[in-house]
C-alpha positions as CSV (number, residue, x, y, z in Angstrom):
1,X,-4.5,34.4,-19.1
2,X,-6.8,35.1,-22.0
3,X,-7.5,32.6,-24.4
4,X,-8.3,33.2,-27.9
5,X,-7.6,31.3,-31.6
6,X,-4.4,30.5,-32.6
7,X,-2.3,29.6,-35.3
8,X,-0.7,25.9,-33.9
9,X,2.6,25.9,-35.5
10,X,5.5,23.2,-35.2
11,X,8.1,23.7,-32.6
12,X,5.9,26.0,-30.2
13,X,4.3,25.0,-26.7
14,X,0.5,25.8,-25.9
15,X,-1.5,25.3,-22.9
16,X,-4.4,23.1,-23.9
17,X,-7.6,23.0,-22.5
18,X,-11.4,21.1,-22.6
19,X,-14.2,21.0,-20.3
20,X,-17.2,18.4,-20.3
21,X,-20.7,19.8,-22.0
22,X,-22.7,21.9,-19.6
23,X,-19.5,21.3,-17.3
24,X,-20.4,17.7,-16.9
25,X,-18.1,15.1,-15.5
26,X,-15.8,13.7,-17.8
27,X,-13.9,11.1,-15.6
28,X,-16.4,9.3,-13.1
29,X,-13.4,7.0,-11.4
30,X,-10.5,5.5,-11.4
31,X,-11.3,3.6,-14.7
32,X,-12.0,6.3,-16.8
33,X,-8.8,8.4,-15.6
34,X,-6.6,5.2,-16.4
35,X,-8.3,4.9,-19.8
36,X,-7.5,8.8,-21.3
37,X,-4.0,8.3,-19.6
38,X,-3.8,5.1,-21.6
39,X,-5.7,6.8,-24.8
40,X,-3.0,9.9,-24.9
41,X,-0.2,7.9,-24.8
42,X,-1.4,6.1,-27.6
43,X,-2.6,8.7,-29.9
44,X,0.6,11.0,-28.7
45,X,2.2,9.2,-32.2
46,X,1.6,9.9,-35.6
47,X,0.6,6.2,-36.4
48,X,0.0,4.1,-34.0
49,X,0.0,0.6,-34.4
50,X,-3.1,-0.2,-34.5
51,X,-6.4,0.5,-33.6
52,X,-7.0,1.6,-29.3
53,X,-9.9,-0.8,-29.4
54,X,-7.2,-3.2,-30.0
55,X,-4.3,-1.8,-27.8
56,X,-4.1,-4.7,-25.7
57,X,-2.9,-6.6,-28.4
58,X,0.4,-4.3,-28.4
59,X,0.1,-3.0,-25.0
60,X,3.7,-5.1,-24.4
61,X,5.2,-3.8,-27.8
62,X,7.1,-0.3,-27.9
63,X,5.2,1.9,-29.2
64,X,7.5,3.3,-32.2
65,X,7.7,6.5,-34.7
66,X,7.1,10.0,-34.6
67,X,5.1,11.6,-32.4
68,X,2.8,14.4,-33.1
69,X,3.4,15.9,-29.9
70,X,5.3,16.3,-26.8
71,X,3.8,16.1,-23.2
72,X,5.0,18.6,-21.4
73,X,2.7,18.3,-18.8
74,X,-0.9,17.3,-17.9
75,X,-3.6,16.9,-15.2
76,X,-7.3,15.6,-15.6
77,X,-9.4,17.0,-13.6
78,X,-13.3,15.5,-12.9
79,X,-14.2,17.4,-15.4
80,X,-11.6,19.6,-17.7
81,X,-8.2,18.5,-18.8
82,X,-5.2,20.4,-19.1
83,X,-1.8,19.8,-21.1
84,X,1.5,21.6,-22.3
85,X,2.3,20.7,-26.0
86,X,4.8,21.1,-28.3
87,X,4.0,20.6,-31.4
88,X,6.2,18.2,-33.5
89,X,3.9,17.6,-36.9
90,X,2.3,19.6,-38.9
91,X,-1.4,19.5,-37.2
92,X,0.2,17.9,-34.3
93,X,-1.8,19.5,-31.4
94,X,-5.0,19.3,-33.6
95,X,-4.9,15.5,-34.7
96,X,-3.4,14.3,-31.1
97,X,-6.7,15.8,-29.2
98,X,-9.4,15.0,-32.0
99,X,-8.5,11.6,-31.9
100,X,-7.9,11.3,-27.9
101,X,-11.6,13.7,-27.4
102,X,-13.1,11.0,-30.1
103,X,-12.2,7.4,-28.9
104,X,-12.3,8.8,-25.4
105,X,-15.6,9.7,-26.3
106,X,-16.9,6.5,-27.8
107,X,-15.8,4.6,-24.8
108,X,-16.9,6.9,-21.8
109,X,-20.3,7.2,-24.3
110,X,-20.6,3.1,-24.5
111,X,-19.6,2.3,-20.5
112,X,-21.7,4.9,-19.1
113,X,-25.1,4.6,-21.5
114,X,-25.3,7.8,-23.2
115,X,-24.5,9.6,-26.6
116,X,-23.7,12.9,-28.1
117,X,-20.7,14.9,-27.3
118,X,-18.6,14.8,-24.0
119,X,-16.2,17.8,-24.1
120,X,-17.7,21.2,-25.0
121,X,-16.8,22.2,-28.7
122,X,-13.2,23.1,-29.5
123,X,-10.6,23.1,-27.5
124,X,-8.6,25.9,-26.2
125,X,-5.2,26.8,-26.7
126,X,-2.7,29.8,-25.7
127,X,1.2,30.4,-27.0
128,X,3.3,29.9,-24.4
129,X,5.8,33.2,-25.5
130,X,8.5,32.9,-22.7
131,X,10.7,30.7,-20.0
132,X,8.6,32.7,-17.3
133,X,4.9,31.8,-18.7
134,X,6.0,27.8,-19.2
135,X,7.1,27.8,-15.7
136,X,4.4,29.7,-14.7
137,X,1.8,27.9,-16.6
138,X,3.1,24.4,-15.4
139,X,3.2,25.1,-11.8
140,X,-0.8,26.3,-12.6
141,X,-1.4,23.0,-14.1
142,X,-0.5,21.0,-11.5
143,X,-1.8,22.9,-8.6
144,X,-5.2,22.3,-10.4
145,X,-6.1,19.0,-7.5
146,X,-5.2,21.6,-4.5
147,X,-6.5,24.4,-5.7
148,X,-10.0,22.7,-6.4
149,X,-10.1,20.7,-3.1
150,X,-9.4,17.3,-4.3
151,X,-6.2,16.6,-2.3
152,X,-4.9,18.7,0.3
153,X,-1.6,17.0,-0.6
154,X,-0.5,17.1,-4.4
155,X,1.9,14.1,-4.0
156,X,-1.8,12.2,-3.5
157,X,-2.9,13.3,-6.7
158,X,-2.4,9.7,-9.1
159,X,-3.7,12.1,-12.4
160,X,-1.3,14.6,-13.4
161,X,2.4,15.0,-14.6
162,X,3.1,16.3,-10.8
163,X,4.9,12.7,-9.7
164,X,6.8,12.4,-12.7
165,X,8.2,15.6,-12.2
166,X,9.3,14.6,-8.8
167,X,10.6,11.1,-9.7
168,X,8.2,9.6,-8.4
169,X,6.4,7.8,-10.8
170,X,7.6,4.8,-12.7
171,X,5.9,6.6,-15.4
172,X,7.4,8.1,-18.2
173,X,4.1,9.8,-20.2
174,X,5.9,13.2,-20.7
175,X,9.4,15.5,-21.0
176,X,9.7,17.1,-17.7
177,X,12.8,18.5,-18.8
178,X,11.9,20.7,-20.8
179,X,10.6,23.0,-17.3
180,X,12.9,20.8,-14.5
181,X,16.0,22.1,-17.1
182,X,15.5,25.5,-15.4
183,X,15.5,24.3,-11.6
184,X,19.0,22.8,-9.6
185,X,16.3,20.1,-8.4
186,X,13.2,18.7,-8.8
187,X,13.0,19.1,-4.6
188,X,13.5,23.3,-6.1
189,X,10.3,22.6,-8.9
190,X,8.3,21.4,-5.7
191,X,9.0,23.9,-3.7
192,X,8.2,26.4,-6.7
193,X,5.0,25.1,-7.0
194,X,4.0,24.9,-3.6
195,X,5.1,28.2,-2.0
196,X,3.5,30.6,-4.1
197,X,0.2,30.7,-1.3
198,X,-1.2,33.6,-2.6
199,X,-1.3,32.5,-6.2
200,X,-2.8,29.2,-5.7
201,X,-5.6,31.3,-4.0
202,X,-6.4,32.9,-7.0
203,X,-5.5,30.4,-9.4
204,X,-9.5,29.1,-9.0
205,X,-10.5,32.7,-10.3
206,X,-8.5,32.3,-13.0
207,X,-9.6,29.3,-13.9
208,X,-12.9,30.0,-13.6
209,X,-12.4,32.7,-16.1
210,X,-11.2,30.4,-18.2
211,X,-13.1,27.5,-18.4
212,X,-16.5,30.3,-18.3
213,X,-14.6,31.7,-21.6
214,X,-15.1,27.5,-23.2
């Protein structure tokens, strides 16, 4: 998959993508993966409430109005993130990460004792431009934990859309239907995902060629 610049227009799906500076980690445990979960369903509207810094506050309260974008699917990895977006506002894709990279940012920067920047400059986005790529591109998102040797069992994985998509999760971050609409079953998406041996082997070349491309 090449990545280049791209026009983010309203209505279209992109494969979104950031790595940590000098490929450093970007999620040092379980507290950090909780809080950019927490942070992109926040900032996934167009005006939030109030304030994250204050989100417990409304944590009980529906979060209401338009969103900016829909999740598609995600998965954080120690050190890169990945997401499919629609975009639903004008800027959508563009305000929903600035503001997630930023307070995510400012809170990894304050726990953890440093400064400066944590993801490496812009981030990267492709045009999904068929049925085929979307399912394609999903399965490669979520294979992302296997493939780089973090679980040998995706279903362990806590920190990606895979669980959702299997009903699984009491979790309702994203719009799995927008890829499970083209299955008979989520048991079929699995089994889509996880027979394709041969391209999970060279999925880490891929991204590799990716991520060196940041």
């Amino acid at each position: 998959m090449a990545y280049r610049k791209v026009i983010l227009a309203n209505d279209e799906i992109y494969h979104v993508l950031n790595r940590g500076v000098e490929e450093r980690i970007t999620f040092e445990d379980k507290r950090d993966y909780r809080r950019f979960i927490d942070s992109f369903v926040y900032y996934q509207k167009a005006n939030p409430p109030a304030r994250f810094s204050f989100r417990k506050r409304v944590k009980k309260e529906k979060l209401k109005g338009d969103n900016l974008v829909e999740i598609i699917c995600y998965c954080l990895m120690p050190n890169h993130f990945h997401f499919l977006l629609k975009q639903v506002k004008e800027r959508g894709i563009s305000l929903f990460i600035g503001r997630l990279v930023n307070s995510y940012t400012r809170y990894f920067n304050t726990r953890h004792r440093r400064s400066g920047h944590l993801f490496q400059g812009p981030f990267r986005a492709v045009r999904i431009t068929s049925e085929q790529q979307l399912l394609h591109v999903s399965r490669y998102i979520h294979l992302n934990p296997f493939v780089g040797f973090l679980v040998k069992d995706l279903r362990d994985y806590p920190y990606s859309s895979y669980l959702e998509y299997l009903g699984l999760s009491q979790n309702s971050f994203c719009s799995p239907e927008i890829v499970l609409n083209q299955f008979s079953s989520r048991e079929e998406y699995e089994k889509f995902v996880l027979d394709q041996k041969d391209y999970a082997l060279n999925l880490k070349k891929i991204e590799k060629a990716i991520l060196e491309s940041l």
